[in-house]
Every structure is written in structure tokens, then in C-alpha cells.
C-alpha positions in Angstrom: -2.9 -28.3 13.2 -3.0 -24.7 11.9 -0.3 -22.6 11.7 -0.2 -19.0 13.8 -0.9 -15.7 12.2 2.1 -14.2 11.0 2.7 -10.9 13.0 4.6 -8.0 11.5 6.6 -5.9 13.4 5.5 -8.1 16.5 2.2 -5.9 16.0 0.5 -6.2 12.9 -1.1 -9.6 11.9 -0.9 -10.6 8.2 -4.2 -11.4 6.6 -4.8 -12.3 2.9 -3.0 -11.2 0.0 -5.0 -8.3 -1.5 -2.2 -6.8 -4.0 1.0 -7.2 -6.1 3.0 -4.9 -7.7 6.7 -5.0 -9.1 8.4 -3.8 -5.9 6.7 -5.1 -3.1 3.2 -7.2 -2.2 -0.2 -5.9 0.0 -2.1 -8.1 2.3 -4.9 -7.0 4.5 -4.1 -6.6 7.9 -5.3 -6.3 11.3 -3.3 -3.8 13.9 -3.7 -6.1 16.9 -2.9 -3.1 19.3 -5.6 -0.7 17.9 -7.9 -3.4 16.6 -8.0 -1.5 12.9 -8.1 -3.1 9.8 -5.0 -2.4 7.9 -3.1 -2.3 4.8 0.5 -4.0 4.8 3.3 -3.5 1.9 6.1 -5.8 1.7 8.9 -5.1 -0.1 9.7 -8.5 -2.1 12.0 -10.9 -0.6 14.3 -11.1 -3.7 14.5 -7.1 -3.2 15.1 -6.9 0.5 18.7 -7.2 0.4 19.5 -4.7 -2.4 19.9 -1.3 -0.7 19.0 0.4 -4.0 15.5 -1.0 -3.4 15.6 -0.5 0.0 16.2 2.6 0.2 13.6 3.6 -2.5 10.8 1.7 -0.3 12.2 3.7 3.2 11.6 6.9 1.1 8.0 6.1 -0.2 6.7 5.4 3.1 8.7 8.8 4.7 7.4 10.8 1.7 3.7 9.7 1.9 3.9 9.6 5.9 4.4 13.4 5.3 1.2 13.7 3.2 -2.5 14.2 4.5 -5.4 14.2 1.9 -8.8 12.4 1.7 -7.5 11.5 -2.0 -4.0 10.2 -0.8 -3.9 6.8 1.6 -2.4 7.3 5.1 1.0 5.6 5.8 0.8 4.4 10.1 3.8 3.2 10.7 6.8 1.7 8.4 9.8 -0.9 9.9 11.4 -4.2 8.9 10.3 -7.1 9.5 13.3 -10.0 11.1 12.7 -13.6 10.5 14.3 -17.0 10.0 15.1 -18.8 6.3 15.0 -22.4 6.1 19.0 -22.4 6.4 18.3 -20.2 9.9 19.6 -16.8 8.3 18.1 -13.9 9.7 16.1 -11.9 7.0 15.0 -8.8 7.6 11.8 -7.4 4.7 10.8 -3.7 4.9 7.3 -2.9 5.0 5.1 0.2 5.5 1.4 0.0 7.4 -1.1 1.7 5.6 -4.8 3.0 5.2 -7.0 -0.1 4.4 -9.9 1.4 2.0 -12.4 -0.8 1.0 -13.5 -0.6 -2.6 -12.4 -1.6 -6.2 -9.5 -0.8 -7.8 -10.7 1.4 -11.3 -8.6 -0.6 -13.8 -11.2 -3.2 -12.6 -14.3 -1.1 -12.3 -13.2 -0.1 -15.8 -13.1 -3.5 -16.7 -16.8 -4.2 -15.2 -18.6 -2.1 -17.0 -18.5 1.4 -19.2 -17.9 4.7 -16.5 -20.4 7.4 -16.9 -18.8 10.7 -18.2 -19.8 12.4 -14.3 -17.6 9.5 -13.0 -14.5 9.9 -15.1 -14.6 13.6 -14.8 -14.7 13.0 -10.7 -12.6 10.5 -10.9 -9.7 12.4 -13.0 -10.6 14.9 -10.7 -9.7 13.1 -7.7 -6.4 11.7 -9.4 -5.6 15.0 -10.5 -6.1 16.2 -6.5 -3.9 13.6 -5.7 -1.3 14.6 -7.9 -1.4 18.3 -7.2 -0.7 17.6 -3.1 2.2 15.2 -3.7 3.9 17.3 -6.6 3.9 20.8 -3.6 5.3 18.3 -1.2 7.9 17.4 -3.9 6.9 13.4 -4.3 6.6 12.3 -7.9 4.7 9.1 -7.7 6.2 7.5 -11.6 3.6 5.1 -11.5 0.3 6.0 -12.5 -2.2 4.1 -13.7 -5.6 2.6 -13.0 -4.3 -0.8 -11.3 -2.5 2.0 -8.7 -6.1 4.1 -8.2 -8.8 2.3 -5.4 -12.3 3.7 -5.3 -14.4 3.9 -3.0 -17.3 2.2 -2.2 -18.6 6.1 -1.6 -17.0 6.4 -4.8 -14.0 8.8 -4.0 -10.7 8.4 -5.0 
């Protein structure tokens, strides 16, 4: 017998687990309302019930929610999720909707093989883009690095 999709938000359905970072983990999604592919961050379990955190994740997805650039991913839509432990405590687990972009992160296309100096000029370029947009809407993102930057299968940023 197979278990039901897990839906998010009693809207988004949770697909496979495409990402991991320290605050929170990204699955690929499907908005079951639109019928898009989707991106969906989830703030760690362990995290969820510290405000600090919680609040920190609430203003990421407001700030980039506020942002529109081909070089910055869109943020959809941004709630908490209620469900059930196994001791049947209610546990509520923030997460934001995002932009699904199909391509390779560069830490690993760096890992493949060497980058062509035309690529890692556009590519710095595109970072750089990135940067310059989120710093005049006053959003420091403290985490840069190539595990954080996806290209394209067009090969933008």
C-alpha cells in the first residue's frame, strides 16, 4: 500500500528532496492548483520551534518576495505547514514556495569539468547582478557561495 503525497499548505505536493542547506531543506514540488512545478523550502524540524529561526526564515521569504530579477529566483507564496508527531502534538514547519529552475548547481558544474574564462566572467557577472538588486532593496544574502548559485540549462544565473 503506498502512502499519499504529502501536501503543503493543503496546496502544494512534496516531491523529492532536491537540496539541503543548514537552515532548512528543498524538495521539488508540484503546485496542484496551477499545475507548476515548484520549489519548496522547509525550515528544519529541530528549527521550527525556535522563534530566532523563525523569524529569520519569515523575513527571507518577505525580502525576496519583494525582489524581481531574471538572476534572482521568485518566492510564490510562503506559510506554515500544521501536522501531527507521533505523540499527536501539533507541529507547525515554515516554508516558502519558490521558482523551480532546472539546471546544475556551479559548485557542481565546477566540479565536472574546468569553466571556460567567457563562462566565469558571465557567470560572476550574473552573481554580481544578483548582488547589486538585493543590496538597493537592502537584503544582504551572508551566504554566498557556489553550492547557493543554480545555472541554467540556457546557462544564466
Amino acid at each position: 500500500m503506498s502512502e499519499d503525497p504529502r501536501l503543503i499548505g493543503g496546496r502544494y505536493q512534496l516531491g523529492e528532496l532536491i537540496g539541503r542547506g543548514g537552515m532548512a531543506d528543498v524538495y521539488q514540488g508540484t503546485d496542484t492548483r496551477l499545475g507548476r512545478v515548484v520549489a519548496i523550502k522547509l525550515l528544519k524540524s529541530d528549527l521550527a520551534n525556535d522563534p530566532s529561526f523563525e523569524n529569520r526564515f519569515r523575513q527571507e521569504a518577505q525580502s525576496s518576495a519583494r525582489m524581481t530579477h531574471p538572476t534572482i529566483v521568485r518566492v510564490y507564496d510562503a506559510g506554515e505547514d500544521q501536522t501531527t508527531d507521533g505523540y499527536s502534538n501539533s507541529v507547525k514547519r515554515p516554508y516558502i514556495v519558490m521558482e523551480y529552475v532546472r539546471g546544475t548547481v556551479l559548485r557542481d558544474l565546477m566540479h565536472s569539468r574546468r569553466l571556460t574564462l567567457e563562462e566565469a566572467i558571465n557567470y560572476a557577472e550574473g552573481v554580481l547582478t544578483a548582488l547589486e538588486i538585493s543590496h538597493a532593496a537592502g537584503i544582504v544574502h551572508r551566504d554566498i557561495k557556489s553550492a547557493n548559485i543554480m545555472i541554467t540549462d540556457a546557462g544564466q544565473v
